[in-house]
PyMOL Python script that loads the backbone (N, CA, C, O; Angstrom):
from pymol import cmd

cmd.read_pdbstr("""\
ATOM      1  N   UNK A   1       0.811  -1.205   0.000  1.00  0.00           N
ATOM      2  CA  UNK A   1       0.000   0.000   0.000  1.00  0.00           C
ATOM      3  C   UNK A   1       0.851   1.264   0.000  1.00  0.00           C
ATOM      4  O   UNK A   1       0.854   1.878  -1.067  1.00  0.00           O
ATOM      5  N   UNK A   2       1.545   1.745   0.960  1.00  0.00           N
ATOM      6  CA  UNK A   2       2.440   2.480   1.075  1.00  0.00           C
ATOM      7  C   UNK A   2       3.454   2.636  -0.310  1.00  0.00           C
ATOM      8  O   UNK A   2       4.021   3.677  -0.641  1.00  0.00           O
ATOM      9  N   UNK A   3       3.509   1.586  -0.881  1.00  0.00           N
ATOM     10  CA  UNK A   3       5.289   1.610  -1.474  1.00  0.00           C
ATOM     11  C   UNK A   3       4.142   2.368  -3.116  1.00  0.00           C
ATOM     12  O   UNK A   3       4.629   3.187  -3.895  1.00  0.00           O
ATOM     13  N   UNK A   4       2.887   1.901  -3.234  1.00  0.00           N
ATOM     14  CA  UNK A   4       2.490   2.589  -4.482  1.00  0.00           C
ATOM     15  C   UNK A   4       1.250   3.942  -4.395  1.00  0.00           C
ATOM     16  O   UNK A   4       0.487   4.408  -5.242  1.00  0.00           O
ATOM     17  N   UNK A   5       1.536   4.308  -2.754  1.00  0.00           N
ATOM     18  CA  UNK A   5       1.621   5.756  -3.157  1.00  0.00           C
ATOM     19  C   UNK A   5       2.450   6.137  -2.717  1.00  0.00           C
ATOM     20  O   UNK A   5       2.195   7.340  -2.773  1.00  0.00           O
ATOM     21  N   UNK A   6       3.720   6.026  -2.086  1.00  0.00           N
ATOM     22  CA  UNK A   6       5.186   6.582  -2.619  1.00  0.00           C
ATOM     23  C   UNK A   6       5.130   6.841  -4.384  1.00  0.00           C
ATOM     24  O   UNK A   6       5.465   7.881  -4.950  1.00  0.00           O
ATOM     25  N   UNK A   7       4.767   5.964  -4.841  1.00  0.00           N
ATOM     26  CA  UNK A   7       5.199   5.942  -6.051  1.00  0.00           C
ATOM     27  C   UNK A   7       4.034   6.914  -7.018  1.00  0.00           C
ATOM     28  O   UNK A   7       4.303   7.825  -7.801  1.00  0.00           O
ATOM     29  N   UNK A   8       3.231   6.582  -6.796  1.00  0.00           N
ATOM     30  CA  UNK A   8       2.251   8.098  -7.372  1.00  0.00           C
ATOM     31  C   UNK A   8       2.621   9.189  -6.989  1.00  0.00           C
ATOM     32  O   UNK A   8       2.408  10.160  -7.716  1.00  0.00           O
ATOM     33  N   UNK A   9       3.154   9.321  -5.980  1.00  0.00           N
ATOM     34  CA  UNK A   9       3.560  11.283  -4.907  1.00  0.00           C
ATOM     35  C   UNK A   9       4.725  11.291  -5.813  1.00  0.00           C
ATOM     36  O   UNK A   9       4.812  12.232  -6.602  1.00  0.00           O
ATOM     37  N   UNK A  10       5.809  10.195  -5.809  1.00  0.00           N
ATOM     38  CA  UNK A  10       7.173  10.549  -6.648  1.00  0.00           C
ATOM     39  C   UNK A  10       6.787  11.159  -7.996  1.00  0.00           C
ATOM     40  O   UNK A  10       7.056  12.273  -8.446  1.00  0.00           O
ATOM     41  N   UNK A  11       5.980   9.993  -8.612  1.00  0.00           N
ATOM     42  CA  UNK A  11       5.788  10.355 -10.165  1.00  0.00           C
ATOM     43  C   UNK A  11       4.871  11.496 -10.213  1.00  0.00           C
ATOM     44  O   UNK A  11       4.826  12.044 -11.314  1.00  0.00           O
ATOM     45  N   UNK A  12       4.272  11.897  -9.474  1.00  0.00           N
ATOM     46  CA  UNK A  12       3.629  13.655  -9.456  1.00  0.00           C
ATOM     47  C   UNK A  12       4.691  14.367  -9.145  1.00  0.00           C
ATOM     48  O   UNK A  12       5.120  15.033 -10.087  1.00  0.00           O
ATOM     49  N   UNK A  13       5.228  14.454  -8.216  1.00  0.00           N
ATOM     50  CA  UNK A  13       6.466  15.534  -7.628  1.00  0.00           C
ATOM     51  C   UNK A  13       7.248  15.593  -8.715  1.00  0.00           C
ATOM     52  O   UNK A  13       7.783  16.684  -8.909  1.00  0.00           O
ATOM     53  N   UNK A  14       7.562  14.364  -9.808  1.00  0.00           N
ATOM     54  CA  UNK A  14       8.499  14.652 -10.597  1.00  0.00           C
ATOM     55  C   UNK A  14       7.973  15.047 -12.242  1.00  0.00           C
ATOM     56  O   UNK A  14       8.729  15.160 -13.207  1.00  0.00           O
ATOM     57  N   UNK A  15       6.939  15.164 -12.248  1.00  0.00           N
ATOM     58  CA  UNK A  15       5.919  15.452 -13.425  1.00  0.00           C
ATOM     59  C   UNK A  15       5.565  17.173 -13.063  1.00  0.00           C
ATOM     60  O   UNK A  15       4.992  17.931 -13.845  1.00  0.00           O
ATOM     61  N   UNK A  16       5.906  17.421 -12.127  1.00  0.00           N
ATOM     62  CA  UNK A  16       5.749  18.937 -11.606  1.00  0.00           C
ATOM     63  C   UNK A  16       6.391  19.644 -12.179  1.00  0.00           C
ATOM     64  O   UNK A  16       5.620  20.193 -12.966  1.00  0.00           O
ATOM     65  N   UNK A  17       7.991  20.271 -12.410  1.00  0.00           N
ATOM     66  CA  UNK A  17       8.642  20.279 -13.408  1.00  0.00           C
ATOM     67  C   UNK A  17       7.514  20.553 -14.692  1.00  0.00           C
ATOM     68  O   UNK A  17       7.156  21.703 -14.945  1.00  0.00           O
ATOM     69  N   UNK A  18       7.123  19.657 -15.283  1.00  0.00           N
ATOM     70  CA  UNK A  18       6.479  19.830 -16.622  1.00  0.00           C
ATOM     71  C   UNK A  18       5.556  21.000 -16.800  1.00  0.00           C
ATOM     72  O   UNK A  18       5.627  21.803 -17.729  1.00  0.00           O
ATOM     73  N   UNK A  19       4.420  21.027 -15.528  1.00  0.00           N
ATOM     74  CA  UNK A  19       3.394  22.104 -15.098  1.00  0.00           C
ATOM     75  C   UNK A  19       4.050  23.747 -15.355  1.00  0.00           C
ATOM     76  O   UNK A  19       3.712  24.555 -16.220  1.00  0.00           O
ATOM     77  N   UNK A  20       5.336  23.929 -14.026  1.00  0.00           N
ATOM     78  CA  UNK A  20       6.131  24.670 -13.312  1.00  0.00           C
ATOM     79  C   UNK A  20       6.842  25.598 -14.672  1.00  0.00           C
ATOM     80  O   UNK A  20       6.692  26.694 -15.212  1.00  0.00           O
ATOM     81  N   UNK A  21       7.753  24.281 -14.811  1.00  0.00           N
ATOM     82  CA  UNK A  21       9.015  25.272 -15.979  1.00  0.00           C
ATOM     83  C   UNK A  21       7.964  26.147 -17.108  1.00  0.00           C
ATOM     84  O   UNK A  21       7.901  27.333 -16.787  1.00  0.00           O
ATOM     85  N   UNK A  22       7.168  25.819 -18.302  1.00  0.00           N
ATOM     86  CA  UNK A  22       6.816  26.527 -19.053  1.00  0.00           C
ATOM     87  C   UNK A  22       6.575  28.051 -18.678  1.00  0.00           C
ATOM     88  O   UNK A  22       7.204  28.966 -19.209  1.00  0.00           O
ATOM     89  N   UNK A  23       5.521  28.243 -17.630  1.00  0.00           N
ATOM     90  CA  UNK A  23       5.392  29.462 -17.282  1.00  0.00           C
ATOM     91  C   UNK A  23       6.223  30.211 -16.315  1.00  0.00           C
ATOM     92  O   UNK A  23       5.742  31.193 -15.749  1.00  0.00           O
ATOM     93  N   UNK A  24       7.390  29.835 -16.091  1.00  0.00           N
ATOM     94  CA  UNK A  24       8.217  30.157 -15.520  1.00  0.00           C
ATOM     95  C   UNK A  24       9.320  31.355 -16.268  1.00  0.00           C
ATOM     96  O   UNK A  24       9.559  30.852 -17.365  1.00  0.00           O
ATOM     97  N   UNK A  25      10.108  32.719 -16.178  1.00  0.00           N
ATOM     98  CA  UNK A  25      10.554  33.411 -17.051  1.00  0.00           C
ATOM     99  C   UNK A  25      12.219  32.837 -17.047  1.00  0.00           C
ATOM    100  O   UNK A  25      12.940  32.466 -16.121  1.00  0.00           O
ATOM    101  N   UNK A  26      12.436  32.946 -18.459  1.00  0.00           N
ATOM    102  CA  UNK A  26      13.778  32.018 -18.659  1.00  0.00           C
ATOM    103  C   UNK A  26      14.466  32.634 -17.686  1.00  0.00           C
ATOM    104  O   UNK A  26      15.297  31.867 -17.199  1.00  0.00           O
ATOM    105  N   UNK A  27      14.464  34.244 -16.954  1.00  0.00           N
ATOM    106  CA  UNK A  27      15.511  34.047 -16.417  1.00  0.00           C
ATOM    107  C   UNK A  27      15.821  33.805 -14.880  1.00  0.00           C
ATOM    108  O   UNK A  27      16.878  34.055 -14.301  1.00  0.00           O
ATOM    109  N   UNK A  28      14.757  33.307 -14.394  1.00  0.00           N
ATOM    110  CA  UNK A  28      14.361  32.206 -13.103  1.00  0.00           C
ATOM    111  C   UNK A  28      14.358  30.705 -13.275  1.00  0.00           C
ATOM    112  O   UNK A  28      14.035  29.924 -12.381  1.00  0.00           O
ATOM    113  N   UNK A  29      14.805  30.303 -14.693  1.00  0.00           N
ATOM    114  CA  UNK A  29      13.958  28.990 -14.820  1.00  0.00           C
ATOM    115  C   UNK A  29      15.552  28.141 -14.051  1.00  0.00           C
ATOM    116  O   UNK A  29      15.434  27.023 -13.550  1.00  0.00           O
ATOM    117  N   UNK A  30      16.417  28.594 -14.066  1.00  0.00           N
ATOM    118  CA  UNK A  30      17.678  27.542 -13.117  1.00  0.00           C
ATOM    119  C   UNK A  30      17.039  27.385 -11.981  1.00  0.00           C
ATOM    120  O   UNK A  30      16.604  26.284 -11.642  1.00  0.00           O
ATOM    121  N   UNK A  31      16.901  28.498 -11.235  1.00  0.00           N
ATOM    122  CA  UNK A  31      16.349  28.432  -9.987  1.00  0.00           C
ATOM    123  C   UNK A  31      15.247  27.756  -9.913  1.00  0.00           C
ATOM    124  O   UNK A  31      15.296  26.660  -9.356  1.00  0.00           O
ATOM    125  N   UNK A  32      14.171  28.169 -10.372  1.00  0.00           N
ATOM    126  CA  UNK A  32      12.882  26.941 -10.370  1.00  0.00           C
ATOM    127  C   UNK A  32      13.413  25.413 -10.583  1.00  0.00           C
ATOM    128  O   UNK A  32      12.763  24.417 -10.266  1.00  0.00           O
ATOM    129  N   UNK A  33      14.741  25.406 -11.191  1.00  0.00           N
ATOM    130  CA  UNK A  33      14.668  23.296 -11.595  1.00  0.00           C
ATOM    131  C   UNK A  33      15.753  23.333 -10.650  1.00  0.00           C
ATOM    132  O   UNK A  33      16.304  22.232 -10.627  1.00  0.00           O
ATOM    133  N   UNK A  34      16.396  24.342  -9.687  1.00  0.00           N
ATOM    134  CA  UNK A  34      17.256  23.887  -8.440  1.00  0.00           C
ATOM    135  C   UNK A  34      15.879  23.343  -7.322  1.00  0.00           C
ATOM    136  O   UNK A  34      15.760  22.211  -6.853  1.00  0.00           O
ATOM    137  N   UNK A  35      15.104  24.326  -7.135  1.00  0.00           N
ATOM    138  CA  UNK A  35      14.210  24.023  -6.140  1.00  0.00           C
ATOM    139  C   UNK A  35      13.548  23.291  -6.128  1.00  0.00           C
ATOM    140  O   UNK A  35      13.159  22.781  -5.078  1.00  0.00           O
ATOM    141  N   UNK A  36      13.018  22.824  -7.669  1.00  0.00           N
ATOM    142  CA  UNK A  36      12.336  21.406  -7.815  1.00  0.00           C
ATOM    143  C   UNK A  36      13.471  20.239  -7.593  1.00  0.00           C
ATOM    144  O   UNK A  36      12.862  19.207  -7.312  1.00  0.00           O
ATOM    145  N   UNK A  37      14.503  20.070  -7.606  1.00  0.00           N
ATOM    146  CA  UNK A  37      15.432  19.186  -7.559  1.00  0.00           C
ATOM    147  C   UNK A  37      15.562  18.803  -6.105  1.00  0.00           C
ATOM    148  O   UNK A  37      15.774  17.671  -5.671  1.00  0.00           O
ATOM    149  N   UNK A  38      15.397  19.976  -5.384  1.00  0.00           N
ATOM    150  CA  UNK A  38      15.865  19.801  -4.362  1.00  0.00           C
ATOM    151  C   UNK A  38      14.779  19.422  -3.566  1.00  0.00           C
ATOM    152  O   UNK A  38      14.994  18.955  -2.448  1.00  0.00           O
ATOM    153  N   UNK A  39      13.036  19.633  -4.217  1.00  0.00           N
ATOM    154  CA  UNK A  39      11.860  19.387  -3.724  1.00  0.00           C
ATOM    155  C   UNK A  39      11.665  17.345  -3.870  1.00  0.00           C
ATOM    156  O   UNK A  39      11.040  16.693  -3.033  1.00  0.00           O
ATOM    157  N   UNK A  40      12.340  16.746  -5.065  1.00  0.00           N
ATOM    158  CA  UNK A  40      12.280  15.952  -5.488  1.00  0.00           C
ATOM    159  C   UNK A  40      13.236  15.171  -4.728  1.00  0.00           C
ATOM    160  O   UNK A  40      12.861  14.042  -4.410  1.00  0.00           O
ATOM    161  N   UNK A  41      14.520  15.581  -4.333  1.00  0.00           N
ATOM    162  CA  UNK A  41      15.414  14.449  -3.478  1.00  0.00           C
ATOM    163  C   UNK A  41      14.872  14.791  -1.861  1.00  0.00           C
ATOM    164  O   UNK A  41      14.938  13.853  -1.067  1.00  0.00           O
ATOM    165  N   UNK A  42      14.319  16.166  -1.347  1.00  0.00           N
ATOM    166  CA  UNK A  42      13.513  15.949   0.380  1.00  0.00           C
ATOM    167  C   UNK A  42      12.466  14.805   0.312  1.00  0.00           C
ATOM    168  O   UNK A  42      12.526  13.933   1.179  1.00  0.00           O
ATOM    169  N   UNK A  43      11.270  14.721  -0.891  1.00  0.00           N
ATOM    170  CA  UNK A  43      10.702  13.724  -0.902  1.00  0.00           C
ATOM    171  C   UNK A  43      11.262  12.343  -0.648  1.00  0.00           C
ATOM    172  O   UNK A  43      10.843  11.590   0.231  1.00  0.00           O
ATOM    173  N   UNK A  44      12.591  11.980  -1.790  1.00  0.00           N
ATOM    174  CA  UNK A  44      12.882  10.645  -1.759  1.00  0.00           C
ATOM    175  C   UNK A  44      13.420  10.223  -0.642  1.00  0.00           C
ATOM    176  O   UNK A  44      13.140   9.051  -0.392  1.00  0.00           O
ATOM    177  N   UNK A  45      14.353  10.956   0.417  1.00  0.00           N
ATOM    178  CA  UNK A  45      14.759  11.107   1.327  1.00  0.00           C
ATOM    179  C   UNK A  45      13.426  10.689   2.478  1.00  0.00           C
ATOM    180  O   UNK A  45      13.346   9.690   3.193  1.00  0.00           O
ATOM    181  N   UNK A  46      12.765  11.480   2.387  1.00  0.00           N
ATOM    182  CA  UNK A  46      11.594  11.110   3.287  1.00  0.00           C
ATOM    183  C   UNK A  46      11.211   9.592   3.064  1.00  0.00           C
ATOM    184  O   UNK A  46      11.761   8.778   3.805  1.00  0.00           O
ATOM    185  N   UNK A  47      10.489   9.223   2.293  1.00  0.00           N
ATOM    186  CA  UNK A  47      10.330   7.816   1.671  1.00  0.00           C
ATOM    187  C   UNK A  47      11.334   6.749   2.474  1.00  0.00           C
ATOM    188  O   UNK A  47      10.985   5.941   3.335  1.00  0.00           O
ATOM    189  N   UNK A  48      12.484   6.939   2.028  1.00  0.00           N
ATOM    190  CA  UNK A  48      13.465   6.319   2.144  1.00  0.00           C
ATOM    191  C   UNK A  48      13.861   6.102   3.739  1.00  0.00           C
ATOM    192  O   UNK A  48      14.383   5.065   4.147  1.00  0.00           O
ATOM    193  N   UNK A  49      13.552   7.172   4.533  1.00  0.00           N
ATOM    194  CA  UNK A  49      13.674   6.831   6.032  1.00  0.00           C
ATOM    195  C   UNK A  49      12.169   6.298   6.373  1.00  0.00           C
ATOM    196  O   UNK A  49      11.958   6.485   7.571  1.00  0.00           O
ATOM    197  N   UNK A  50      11.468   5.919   5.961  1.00  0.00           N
ATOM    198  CA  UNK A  50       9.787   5.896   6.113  1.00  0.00           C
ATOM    199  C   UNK A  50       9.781   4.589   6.002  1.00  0.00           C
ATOM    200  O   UNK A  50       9.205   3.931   6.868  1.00  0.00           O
ATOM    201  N   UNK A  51      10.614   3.761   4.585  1.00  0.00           N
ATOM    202  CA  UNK A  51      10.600   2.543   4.232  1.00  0.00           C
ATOM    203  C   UNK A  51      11.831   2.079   5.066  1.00  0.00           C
ATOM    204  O   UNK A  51      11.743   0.855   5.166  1.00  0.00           O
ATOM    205  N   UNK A  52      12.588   2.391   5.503  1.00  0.00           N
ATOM    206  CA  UNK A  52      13.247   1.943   6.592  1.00  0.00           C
ATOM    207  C   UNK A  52      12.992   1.557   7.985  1.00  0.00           C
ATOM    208  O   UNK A  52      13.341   0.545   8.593  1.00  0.00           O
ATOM    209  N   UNK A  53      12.128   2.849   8.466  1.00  0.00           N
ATOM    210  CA  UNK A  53      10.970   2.212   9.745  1.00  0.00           C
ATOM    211  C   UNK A  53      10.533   1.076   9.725  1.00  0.00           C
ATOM    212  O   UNK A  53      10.636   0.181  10.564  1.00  0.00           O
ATOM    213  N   UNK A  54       9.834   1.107   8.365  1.00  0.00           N
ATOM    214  CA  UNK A  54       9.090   0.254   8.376  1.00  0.00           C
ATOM    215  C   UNK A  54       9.577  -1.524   8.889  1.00  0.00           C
ATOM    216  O   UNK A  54       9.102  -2.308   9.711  1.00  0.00           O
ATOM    217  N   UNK A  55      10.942  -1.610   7.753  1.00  0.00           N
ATOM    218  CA  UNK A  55      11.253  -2.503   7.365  1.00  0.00           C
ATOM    219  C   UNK A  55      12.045  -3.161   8.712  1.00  0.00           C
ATOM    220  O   UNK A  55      12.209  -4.377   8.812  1.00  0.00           O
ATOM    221  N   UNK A  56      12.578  -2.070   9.869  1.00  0.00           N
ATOM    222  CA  UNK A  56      12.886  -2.151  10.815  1.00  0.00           C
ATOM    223  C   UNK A  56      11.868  -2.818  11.648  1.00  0.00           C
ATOM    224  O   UNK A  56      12.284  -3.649  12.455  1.00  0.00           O
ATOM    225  N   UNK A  57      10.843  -2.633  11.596  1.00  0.00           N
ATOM    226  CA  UNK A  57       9.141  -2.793  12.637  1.00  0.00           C
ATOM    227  C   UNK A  57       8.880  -4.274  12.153  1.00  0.00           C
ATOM    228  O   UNK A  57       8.319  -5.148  12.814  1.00  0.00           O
ATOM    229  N   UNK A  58       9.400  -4.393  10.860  1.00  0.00           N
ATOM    230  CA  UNK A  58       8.865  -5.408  10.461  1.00  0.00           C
ATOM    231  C   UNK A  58       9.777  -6.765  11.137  1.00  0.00           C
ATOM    232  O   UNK A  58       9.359  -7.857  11.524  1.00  0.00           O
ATOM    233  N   UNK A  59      11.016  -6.276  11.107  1.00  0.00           N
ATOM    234  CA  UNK A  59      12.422  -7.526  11.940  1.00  0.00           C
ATOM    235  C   UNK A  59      12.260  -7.845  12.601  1.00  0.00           C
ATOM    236  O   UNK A  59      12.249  -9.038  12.907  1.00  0.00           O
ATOM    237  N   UNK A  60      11.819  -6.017  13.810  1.00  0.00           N
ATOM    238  CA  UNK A  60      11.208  -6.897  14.905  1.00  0.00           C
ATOM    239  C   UNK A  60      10.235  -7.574  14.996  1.00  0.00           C
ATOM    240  O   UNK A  60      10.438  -8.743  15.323  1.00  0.00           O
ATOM    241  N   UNK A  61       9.360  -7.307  14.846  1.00  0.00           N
ATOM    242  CA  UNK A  61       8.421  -7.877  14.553  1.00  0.00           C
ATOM    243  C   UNK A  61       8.353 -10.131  14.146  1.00  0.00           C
ATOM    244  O   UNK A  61       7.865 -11.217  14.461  1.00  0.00           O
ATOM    245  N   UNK A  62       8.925  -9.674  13.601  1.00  0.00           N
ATOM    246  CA  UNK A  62       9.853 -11.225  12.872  1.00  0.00           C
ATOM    247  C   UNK A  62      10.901 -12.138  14.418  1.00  0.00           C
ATOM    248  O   UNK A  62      11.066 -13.281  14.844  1.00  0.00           O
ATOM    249  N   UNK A  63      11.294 -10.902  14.709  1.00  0.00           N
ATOM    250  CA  UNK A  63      12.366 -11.921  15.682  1.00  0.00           C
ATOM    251  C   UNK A  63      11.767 -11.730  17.075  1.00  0.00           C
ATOM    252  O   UNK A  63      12.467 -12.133  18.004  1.00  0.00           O
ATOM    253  N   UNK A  64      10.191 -10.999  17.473  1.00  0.00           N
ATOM    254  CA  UNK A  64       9.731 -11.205  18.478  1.00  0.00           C
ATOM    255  C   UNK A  64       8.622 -12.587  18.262  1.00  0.00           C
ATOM    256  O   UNK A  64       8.555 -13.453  19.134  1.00  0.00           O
ATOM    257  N   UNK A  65       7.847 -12.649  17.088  1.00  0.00           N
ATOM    258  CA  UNK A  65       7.664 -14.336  16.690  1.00  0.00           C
ATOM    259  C   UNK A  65       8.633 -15.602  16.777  1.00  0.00           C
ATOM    260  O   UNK A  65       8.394 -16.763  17.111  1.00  0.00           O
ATOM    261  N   UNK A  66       9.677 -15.049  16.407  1.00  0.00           N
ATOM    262  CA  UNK A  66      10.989 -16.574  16.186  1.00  0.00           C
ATOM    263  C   UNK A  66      11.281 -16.794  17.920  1.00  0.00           C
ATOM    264  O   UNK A  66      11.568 -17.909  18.356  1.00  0.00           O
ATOM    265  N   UNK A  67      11.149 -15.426  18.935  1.00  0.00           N
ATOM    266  CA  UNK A  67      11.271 -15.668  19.797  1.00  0.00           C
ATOM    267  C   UNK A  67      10.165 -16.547  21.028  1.00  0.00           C
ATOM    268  O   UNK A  67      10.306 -16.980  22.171  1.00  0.00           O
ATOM    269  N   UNK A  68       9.081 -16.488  20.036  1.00  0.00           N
ATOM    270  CA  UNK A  68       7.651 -16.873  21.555  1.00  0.00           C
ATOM    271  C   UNK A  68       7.774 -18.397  20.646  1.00  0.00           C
ATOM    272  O   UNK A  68       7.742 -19.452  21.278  1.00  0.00           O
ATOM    273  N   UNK A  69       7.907 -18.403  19.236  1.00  0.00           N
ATOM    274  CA  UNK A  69       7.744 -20.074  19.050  1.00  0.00           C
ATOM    275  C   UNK A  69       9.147 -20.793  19.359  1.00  0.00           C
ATOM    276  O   UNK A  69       9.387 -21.921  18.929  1.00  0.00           O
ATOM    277  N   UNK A  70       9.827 -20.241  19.942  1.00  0.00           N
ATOM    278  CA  UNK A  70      11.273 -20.895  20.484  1.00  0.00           C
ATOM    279  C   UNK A  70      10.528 -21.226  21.806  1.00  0.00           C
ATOM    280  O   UNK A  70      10.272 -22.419  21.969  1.00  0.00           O
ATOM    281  N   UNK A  71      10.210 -20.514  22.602  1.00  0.00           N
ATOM    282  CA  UNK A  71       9.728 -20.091  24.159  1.00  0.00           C
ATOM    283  C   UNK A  71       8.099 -21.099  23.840  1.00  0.00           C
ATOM    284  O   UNK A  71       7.634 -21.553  24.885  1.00  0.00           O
ATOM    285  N   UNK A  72       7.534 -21.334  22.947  1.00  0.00           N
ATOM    286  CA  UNK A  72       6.405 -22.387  23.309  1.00  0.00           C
ATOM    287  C   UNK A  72       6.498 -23.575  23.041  1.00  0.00           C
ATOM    288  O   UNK A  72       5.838 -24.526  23.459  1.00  0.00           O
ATOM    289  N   UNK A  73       7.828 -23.505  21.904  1.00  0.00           N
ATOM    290  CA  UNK A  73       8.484 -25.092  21.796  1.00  0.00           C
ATOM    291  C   UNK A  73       8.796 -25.605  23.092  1.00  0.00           C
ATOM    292  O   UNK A  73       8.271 -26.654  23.465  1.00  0.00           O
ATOM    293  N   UNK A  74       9.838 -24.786  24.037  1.00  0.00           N
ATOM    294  CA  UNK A  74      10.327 -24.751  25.176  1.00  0.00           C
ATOM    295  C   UNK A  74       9.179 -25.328  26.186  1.00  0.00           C
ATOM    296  O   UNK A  74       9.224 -26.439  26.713  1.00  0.00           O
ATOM    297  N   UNK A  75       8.657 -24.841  26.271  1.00  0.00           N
ATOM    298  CA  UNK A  75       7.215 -25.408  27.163  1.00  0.00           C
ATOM    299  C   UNK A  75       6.762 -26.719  26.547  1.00  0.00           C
ATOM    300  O   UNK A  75       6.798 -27.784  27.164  1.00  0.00           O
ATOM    301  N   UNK A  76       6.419 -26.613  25.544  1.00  0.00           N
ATOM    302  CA  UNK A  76       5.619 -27.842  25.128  1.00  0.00           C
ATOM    303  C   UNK A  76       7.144 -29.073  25.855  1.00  0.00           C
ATOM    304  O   UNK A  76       7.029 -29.890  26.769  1.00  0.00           O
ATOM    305  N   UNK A  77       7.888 -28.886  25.372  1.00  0.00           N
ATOM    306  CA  UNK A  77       9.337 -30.079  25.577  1.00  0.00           C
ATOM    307  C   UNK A  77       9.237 -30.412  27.149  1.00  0.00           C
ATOM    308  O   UNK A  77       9.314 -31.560  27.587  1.00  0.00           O
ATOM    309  N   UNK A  78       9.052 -29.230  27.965  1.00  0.00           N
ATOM    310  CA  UNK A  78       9.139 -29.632  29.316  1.00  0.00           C
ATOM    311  C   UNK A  78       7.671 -30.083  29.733  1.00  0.00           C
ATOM    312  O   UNK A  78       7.405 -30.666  30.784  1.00  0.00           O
ATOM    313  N   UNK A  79       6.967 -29.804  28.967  1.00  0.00           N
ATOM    314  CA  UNK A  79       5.844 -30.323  30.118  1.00  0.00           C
ATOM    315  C   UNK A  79       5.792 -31.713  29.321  1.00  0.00           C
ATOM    316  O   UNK A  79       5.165 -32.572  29.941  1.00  0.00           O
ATOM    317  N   UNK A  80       6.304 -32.123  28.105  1.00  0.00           N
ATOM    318  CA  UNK A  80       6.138 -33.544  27.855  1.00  0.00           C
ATOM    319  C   UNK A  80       7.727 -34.253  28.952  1.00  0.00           C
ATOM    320  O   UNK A  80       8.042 -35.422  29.177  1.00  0.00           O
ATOM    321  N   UNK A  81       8.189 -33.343  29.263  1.00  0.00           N
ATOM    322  CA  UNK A  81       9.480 -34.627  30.194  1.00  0.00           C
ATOM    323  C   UNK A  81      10.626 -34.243  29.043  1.00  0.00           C
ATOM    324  O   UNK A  81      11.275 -35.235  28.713  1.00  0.00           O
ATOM    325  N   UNK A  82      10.922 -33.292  28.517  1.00  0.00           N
ATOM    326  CA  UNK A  82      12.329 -33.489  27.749  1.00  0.00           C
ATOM    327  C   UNK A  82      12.549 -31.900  27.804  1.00  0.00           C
ATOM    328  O   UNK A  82      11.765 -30.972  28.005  1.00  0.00           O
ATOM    329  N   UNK A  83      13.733 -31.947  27.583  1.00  0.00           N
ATOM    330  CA  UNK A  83      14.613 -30.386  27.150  1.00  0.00           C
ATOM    331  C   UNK A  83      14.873 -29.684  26.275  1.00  0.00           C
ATOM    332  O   UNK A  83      15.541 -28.669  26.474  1.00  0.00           O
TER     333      UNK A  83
END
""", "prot")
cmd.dss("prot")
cmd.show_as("cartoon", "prot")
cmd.util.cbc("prot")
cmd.orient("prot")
């Protein structure tokens, strides 16, 4: 869900540019495609620590499961009589 509207916001943010530059006067238009450039890598940047959370939440997530079916194996073994 997330990763494809990242990807619609990117491909708008970077289709912006197209809108922006025309009516823009040539002799601003550097500056307008610095600020869009720089509007376009804060986005990816954002994303990019966002999909990192995530992917972080998700480990744990992962190694607090690997940990309770270690810990109910553990139980089940002792209450049948083994280790």
């Amino acid at each position: 869900l997330h990763m494809e509207s990242w990807r619609t916001e990117m491909k708008e943010e970077i289709n912006r540019i197209n809108q922006v530059l025309p009516n823009t006067p040539a002799e601003v238009q550097t500056v307008a495609i610095q600020q869009w450039m720089d509007s376009v890598i804060d986005k990816m940047d954002h994303f990019k620590a966002e999909h990192h959370r995530y992917v972080k939440e998700g480990v744990t997530l992962l190694e607090l499961a690997l940990w309770k079916a270690k810990l109910d194996e553990k139980d089940k073994n002792s209450a049948e009589g083994r280790t």
